[in-house]
LUMSEBA-399989 format. One record per residue (C-alpha): residue in one letter; x, z, y. Coordinates in steps of 0.05 Angstrom, whole numbers. Layout:
<recs>
REC / r / u / w / v
REC / A / X / Z / Y
...
</recs>
This chain:
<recs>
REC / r / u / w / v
REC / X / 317 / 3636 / 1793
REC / X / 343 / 3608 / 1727
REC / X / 316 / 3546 / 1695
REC / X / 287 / 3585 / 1639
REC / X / 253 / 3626 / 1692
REC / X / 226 / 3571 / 1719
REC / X / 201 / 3547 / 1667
REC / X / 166 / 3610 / 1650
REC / X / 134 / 3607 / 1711
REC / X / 108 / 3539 / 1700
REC / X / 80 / 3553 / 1637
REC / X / 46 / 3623 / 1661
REC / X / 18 / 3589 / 1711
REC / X / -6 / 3522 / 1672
REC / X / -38 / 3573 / 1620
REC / X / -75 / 3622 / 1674
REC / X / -107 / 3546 / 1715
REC / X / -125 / 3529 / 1649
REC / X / -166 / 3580 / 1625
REC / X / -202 / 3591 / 1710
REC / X / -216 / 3518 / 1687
REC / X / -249 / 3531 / 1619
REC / X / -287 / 3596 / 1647
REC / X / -315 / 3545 / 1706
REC / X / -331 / 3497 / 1655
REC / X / -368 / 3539 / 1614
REC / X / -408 / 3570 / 1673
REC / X / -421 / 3491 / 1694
REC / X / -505 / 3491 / 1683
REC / X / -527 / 3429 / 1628
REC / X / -551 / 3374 / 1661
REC / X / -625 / 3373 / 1682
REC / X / -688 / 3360 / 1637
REC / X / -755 / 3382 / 1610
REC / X / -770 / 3459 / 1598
REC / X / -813 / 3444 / 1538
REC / X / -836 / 3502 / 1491
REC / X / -807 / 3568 / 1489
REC / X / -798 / 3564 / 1415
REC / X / -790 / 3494 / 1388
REC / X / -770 / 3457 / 1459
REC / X / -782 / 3392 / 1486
REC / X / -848 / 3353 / 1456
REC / X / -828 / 3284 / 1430
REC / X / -870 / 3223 / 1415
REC / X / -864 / 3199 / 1345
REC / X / -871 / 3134 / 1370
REC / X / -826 / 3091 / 1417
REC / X / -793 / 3154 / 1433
REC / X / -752 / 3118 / 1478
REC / X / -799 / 3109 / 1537
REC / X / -811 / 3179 / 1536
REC / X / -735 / 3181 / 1551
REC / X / -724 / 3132 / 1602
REC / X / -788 / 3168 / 1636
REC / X / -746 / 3227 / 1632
REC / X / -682 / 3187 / 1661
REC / X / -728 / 3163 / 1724
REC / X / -747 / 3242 / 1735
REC / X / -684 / 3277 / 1723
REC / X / -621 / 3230 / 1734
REC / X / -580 / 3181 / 1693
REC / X / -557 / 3249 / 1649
REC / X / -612 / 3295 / 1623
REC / X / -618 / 3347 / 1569
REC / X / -672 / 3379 / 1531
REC / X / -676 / 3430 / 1476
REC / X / -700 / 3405 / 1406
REC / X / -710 / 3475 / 1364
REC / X / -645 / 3504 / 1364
REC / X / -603 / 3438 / 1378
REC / X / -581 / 3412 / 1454
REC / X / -605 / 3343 / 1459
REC / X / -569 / 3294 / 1520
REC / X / -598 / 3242 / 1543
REC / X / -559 / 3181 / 1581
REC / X / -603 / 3135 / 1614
REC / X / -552 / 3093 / 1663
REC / X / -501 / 3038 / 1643
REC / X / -441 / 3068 / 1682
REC / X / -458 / 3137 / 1642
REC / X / -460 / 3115 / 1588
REC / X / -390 / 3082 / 1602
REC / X / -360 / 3140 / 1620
REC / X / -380 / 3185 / 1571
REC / X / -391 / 3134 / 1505
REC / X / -338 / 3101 / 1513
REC / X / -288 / 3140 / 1559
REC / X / -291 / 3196 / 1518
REC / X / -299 / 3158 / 1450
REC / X / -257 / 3200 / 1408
REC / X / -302 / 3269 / 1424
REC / X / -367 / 3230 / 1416
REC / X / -363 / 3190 / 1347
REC / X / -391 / 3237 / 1303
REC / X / -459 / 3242 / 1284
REC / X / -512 / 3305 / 1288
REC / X / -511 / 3340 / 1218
REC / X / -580 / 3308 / 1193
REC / X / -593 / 3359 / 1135
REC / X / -656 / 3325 / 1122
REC / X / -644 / 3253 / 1129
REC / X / -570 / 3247 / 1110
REC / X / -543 / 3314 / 1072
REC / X / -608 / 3323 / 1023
REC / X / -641 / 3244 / 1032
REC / X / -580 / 3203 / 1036
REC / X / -538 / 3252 / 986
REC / X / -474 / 3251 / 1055
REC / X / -471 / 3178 / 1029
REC / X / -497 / 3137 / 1083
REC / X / -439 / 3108 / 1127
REC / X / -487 / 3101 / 1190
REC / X / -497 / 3175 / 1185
REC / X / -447 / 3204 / 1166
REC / X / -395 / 3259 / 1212
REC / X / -327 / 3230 / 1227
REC / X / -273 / 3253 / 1182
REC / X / -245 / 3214 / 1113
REC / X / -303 / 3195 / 1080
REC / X / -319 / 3159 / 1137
REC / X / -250 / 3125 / 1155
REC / X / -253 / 3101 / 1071
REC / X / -323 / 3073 / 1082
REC / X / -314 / 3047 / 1149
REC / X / -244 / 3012 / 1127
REC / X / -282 / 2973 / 1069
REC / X / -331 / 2949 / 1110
REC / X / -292 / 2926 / 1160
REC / X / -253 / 2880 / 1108
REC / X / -322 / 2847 / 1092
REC / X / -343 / 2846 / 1165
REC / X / -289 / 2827 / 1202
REC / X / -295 / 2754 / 1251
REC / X / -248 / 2724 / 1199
REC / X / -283 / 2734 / 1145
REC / X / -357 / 2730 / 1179
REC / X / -337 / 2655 / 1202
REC / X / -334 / 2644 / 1120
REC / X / -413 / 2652 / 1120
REC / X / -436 / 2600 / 1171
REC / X / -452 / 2555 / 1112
REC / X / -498 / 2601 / 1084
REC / X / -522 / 2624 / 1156
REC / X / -541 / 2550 / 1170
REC / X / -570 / 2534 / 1101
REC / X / -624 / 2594 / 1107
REC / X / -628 / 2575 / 1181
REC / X / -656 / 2508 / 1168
REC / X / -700 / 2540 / 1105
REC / X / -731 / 2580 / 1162
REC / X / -755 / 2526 / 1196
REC / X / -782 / 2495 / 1139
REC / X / -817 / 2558 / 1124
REC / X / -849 / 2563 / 1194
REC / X / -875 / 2485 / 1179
REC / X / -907 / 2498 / 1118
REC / X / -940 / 2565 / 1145
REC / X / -930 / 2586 / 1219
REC / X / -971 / 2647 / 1217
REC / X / -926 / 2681 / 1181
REC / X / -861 / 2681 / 1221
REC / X / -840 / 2748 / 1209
REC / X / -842 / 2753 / 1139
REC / X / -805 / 2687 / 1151
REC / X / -743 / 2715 / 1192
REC / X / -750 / 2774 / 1141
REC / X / -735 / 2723 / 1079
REC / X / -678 / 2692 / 1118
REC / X / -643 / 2756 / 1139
REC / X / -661 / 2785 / 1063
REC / X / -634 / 2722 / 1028
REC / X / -567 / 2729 / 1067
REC / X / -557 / 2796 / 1060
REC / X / -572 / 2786 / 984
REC / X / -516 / 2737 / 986
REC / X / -468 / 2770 / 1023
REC / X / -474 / 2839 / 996
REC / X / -490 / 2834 / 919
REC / X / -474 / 2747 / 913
REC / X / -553 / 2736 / 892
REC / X / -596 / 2676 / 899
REC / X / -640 / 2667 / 960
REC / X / -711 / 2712 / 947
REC / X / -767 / 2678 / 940
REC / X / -818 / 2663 / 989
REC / X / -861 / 2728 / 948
REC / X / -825 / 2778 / 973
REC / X / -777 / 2818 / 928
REC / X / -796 / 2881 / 895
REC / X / -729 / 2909 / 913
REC / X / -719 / 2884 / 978
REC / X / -795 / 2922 / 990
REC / X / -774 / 2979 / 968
REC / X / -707 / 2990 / 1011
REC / X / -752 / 2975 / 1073
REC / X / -793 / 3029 / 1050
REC / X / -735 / 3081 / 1040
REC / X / -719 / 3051 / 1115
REC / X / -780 / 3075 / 1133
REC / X / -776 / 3147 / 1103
REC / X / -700 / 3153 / 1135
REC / X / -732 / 3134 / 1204
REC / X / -789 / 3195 / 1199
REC / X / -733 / 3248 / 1177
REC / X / -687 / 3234 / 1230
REC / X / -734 / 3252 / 1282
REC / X / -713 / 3309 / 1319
REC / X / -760 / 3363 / 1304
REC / X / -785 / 3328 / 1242
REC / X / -751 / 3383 / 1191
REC / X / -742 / 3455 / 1200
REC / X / -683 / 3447 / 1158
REC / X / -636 / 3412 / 1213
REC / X / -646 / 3467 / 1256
REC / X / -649 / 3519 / 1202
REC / X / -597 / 3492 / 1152
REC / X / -603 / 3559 / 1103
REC / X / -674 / 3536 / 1091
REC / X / -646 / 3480 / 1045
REC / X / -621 / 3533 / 993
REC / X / -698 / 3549 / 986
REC / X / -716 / 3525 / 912
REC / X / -781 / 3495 / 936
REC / X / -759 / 3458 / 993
REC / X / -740 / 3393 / 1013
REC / X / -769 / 3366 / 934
REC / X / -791 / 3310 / 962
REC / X / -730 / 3293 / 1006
REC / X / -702 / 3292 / 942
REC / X / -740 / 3256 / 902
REC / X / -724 / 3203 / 962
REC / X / -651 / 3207 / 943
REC / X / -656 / 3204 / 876
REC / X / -698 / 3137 / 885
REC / X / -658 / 3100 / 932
REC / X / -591 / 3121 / 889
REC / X / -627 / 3091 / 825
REC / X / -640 / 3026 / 865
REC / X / -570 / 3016 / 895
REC / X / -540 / 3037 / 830
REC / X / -582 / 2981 / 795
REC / X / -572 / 2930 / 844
REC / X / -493 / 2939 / 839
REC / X / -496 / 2945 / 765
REC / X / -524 / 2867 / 774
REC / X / -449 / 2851 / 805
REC / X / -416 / 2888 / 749
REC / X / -447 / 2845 / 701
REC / X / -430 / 2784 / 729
REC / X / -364 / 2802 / 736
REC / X / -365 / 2823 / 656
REC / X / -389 / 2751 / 651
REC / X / -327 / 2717 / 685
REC / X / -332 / 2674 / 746
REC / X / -383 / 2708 / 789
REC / X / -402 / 2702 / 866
REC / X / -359 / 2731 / 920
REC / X / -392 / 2790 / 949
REC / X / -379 / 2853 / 991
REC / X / -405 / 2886 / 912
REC / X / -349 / 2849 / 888
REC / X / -309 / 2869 / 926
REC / X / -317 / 2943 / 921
REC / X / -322 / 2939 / 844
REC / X / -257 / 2901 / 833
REC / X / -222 / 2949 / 889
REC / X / -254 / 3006 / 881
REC / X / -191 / 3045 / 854
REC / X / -158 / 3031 / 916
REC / X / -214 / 3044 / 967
REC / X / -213 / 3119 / 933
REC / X / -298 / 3111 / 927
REC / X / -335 / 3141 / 880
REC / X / -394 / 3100 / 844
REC / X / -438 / 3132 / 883
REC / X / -411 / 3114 / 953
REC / X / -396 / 3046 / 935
REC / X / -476 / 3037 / 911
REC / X / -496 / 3074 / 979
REC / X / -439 / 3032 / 1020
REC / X / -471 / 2963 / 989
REC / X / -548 / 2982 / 989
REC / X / -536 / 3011 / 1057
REC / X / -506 / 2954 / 1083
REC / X / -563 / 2902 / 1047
REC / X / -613 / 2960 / 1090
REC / X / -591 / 2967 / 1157
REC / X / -568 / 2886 / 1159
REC / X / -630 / 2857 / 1142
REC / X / -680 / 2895 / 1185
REC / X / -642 / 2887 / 1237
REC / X / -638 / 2819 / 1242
REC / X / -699 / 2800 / 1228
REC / X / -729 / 2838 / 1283
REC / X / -677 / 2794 / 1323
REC / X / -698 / 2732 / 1310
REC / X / -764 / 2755 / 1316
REC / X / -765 / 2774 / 1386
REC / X / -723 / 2709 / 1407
REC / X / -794 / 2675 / 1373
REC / X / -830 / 2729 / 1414
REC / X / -793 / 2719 / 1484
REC / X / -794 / 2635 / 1480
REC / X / -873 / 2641 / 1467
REC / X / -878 / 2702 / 1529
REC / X / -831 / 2658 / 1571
REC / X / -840 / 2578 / 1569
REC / X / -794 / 2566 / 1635
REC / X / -733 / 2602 / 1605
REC / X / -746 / 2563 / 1537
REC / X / -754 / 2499 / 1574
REC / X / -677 / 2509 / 1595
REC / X / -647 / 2519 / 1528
REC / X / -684 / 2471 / 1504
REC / X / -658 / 2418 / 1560
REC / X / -585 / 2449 / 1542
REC / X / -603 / 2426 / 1469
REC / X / -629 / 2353 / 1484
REC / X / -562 / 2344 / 1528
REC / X / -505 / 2367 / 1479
REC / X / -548 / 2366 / 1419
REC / X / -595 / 2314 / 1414
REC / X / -645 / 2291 / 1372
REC / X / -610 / 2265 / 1308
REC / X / -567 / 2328 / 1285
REC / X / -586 / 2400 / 1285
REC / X / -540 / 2455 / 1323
REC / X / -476 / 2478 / 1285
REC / X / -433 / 2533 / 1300
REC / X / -381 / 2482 / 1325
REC / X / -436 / 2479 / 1383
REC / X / -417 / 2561 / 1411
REC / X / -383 / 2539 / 1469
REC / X / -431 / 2485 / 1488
REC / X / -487 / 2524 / 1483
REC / X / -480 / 2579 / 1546
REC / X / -554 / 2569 / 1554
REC / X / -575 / 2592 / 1473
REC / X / -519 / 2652 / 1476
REC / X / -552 / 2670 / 1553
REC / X / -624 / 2670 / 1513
REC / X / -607 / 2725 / 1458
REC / X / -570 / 2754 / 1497
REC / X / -627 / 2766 / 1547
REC / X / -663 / 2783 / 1487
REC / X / -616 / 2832 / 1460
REC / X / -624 / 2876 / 1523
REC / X / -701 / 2857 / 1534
REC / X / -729 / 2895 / 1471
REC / X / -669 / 2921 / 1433
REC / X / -665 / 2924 / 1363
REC / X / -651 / 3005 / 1373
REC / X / -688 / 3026 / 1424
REC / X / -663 / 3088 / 1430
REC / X / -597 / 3082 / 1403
REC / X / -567 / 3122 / 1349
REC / X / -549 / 3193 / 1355
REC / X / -483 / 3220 / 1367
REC / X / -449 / 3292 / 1377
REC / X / -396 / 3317 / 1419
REC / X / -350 / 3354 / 1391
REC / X / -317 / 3383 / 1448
REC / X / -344 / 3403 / 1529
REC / X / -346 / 3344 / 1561
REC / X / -356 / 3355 / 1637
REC / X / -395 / 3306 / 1670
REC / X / -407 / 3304 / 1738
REC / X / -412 / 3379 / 1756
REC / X / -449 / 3386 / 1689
REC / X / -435 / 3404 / 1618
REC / X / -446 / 3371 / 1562
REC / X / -430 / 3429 / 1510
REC / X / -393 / 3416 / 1444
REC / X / -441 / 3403 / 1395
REC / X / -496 / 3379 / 1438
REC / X / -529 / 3310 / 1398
REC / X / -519 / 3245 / 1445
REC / X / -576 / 3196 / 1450
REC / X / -555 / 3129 / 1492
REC / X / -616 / 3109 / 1516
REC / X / -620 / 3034 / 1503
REC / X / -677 / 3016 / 1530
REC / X / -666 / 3050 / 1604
REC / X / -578 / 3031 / 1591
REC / X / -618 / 2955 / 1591
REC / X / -658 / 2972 / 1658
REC / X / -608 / 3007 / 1701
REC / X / -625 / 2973 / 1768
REC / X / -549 / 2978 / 1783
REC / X / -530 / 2928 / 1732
REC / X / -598 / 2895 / 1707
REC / X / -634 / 2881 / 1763
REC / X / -708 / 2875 / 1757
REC / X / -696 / 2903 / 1681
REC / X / -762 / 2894 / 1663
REC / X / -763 / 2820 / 1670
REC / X / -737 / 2772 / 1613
REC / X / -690 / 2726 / 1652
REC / X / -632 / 2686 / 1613
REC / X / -591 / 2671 / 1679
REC / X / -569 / 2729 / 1683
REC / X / -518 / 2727 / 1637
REC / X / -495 / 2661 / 1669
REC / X / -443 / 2649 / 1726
REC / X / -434 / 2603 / 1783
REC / X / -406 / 2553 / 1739
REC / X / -454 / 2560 / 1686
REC / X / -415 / 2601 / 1625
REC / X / -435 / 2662 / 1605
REC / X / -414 / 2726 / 1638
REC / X / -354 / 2757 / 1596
REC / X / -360 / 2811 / 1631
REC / X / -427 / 2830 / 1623
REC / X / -437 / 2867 / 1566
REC / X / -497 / 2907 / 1535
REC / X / -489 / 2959 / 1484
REC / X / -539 / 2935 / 1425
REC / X / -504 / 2945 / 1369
REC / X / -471 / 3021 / 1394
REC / X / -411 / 3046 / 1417
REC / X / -329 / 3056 / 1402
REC / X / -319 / 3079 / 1336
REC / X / -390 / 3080 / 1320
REC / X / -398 / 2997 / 1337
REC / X / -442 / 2969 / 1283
REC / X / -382 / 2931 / 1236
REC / X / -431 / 2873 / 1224
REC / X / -440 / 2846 / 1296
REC / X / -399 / 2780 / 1280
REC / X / -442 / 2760 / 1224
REC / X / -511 / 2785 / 1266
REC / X / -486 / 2745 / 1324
REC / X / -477 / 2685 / 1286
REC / X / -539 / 2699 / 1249
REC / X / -583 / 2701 / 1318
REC / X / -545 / 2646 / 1356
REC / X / -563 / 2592 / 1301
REC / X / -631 / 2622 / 1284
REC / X / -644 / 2607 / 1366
REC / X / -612 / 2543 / 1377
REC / X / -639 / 2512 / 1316
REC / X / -716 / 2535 / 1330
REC / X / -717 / 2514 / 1403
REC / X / -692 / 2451 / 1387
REC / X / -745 / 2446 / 1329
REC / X / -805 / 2485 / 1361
REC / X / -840 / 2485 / 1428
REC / X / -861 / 2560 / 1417
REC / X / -922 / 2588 / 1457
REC / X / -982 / 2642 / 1459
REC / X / -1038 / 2633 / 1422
REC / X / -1096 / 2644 / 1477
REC / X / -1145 / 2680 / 1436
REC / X / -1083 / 2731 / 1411
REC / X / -1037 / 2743 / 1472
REC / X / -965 / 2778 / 1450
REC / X / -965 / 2858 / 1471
REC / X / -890 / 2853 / 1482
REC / X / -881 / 2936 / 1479
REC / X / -926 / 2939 / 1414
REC / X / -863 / 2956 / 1368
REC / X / -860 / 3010 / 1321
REC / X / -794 / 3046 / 1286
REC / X / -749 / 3100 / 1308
REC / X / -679 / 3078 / 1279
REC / X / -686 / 3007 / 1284
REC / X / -741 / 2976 / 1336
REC / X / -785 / 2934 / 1301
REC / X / -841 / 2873 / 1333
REC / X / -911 / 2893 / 1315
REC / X / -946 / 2830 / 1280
REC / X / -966 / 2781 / 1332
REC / X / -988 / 2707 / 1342
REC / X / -939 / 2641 / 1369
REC / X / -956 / 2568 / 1366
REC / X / -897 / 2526 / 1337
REC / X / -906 / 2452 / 1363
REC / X / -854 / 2403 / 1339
REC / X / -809 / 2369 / 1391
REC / X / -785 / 2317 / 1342
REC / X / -809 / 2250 / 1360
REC / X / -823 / 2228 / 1293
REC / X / -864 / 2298 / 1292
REC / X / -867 / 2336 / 1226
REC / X / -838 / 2278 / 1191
REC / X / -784 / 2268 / 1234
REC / X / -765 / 2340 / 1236
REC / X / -762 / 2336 / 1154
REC / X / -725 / 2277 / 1143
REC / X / -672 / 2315 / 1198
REC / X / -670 / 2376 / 1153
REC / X / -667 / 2339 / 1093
REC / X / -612 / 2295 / 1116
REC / X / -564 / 2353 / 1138
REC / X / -588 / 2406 / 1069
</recs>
């Protein structure tokens, strides 16, 4: 036999293995799950739709699947499966589902977080990343630890009101970072109000099952339908475009702020955006940043009141390498295993996405002996990822340590997935980071924090789809200064 023969050979061969492969593959069953409906599918809560799904991971396996309309929907519940298949197969699982309601009609194909892989996405994605990067986020610790301490003081003058507390700090640095604009007031800003409403309406839409149009996309061509999706779009895009048009005026007056609207205005020729994107890109950014972080630093407040033994070691961390005439600093990181151990803990505890963000395969990914069909949408469970016995132990309990090794650093190479996967990775995790590890350090050193006796915290009373947010509640904040109010004052004072 000739080498050319040979060849041949090889290559019939290769080709007829290859397609026995893809016929088994295709006959491969989905992986378990509910029956639901005959018509519409599986019946999902519209709120905290993630324990509905990590009930579902308990009953069925660490892989599940379920039928939403006319739409596949998997379901991984398990750490190591969501390994394998998130990040494994990264490339074939970093789009996003087609959300014709919430991002085609409501977002105008604008909005970076929901937008399908492909070159809008790399243009977006690569001016963000300019912005976000750990270089450049290390540039905003100043700022970080100015609205840190303003926290504080906020909590002194009116404890009660915590949240809206965490919600001025994350607001005013988002402000600053995206659009260069003075901290907001402690009344809170019409336009910040208003994006956490849009927030809101983005949430409802993208719930599967929430709009016949995502699983019957022709419907959108309907004259009557979808007005008040977009009437949304139309309102959001007037915001962003005004709030940008605020950077383009400063800029007209010489000397302005540096900000990520700046940025995008003075390279916006380069980037190849359109006004459009580069109003959704910033507003987005301002949207998704500050909700998010505030419902961090609110659950740290929540887990320190919920958990006084695990506060009580930070807070001996602090009075060792801290003490009690300076406040924390970012030059404190390594120092500071215990703090980084605590948000971390608090990270995977109640998540600040639940139930992750969506993604869709875009080719058959086999999975032990099942298939996960191209196409199918991919929900990372979160909250069950953050209980998987095999690698959080006793999930359900809020315990620091273990994110701390035998000699007492933090665990490298322990990792949890709250802010997504691969390609998909939220950009701004350097800055939130930063953003939570001073916000904790600086509050346990200031604040004893504890239940008030007459309220006690419901820890699973959250609400919000996209991003997880803490129902109001009620915490004590006693001052560990000792001066007391005073001394704690005079310490903020000294370092403003």
């Amino acid at each position: 036999m000739s080498v050319w023969e040979y060849l041949a050979l090889l290559a019939t061969a290769a080709t007829a293995l290859f397609w026995i492969w893809r016929r088994s593959a295709h006959n491969l069953p989905l992986p378990p799950g509910p029956t639901g409906h005959w018509l519409w599918g599986a019946e999902i809560p519209a709120r905290r739709s993630f324990l509905k799904y990590a009930e579902w991971t308990k009953q069925y396996g660490p892989v599940c699947s379920f039928r939403s309309g006319l739409r596949t929907v998997v379901v991984i519940g398990s750490f190591q499966a969501a390994s394998d298949i998130m990040e494994k197969e990264g490339v074939a699982t970093a789009d996003r589902p087609r959300a014709i309601a919430g991002s085609d009609i409501m977002s105008g194909g604008m909005r970076i977080l929901l937008i399908g892989v492909g070159e809008r996405f790399r243009k977006l994605r690569k001016a963000l990343h300019v912005h976000l990067q750990p270089k450049a986020a290390a540039t905003y610790e100043p700022m970080q630890l100015s609205n840190a301490r303003q926290l504080v003081r906020d909590i002194l003058e009116d404890p009660d009101n915590h949240y809206q507390h965490a919600k001025r700090y994350s607001a005013s640095l988002i402000l600053s970072l995206t659009y260069g604009q003075p901290s907001p007031s402690k009344k809170s800003d019409p336009n910040v109000q208003l994006i956490r409403e849009y927030l809101i309406r983005l949430a409802q839409a993208l719930r599967p099952g929430a709009h016949l149009v995502d699983d019957l996309p022709w419907v959108k061509y309907l004259p009557w339908y979808g007005r008040a999706l977009r009437k949304a779009h139309l309102e959001e895009l007037d915001l962003f475009q005004r709030q940008l048009q605020g950077a383009r005026n400063d800029i007209a007056k010489g000397d302005p702020p540096p900000s990520f609207a700046k940025y995008l205005l003075e390279k916006q020729g380069m980037l190849g955006l359109s006004d459009s994107e580069i109003a959704y890109l910033a507003g987005s950014m301002f949207g998704a940043g500050s909700e998010t972080t505030a419902a961090a630093i609110s659950f740290v407040i929540m887990a320190a009141a919920c958990h006084p033994e695990a506060q009580a070691r930070v807070q001996e961390e602090l009075d060792n390498v801290v003490g009690p005439d300076r406040l924390p600093s970012f030059a404190d990181w390594d120092a500071l295993p215990q703090v980084r151990a605590f948000f971390s803990e608090t990270y995977r505890w109640r998540p600040g996405t639940s139930g992750g963000i969506q993604h869709r395969t875009t080719k058959d990914i086999i999975y032990n002996g099942y298939r996960i069909p191209a196409g199918a949408t991919l929900i990372a469970n979160h909250w069950s990822i953050g209980r998987d016995p095999e690698v959080f132990p006793d999930g359900d309990t809020f315990n620091p340590q273990r994110w701390i090794d035998d000699e007492g650093r933090v665990k490298e190479s322990l990792k949890f997935p709250n802010f997504g996967y691969g390609r998909r990775i939220c950009p701004g995790m350097p800055v939130a980071n930063r953003s939570v590890f001073i916000n904790t350090a600086i509050l346990l050193q200031s604040f004893s924090i504890s239940q008030d006796p007459a309220h006690p915290i419901d820890t699973l009373s959250v609400r919000g789809e996209v991003v997880t947010l803490p129902d109001p509640f009620k915490a004590h904040f006693s001052v560990r200064h000792r001066r007391g109010v005073e001394g704690l004052q005079a310490l903020l004072a000294a370092e403003a």
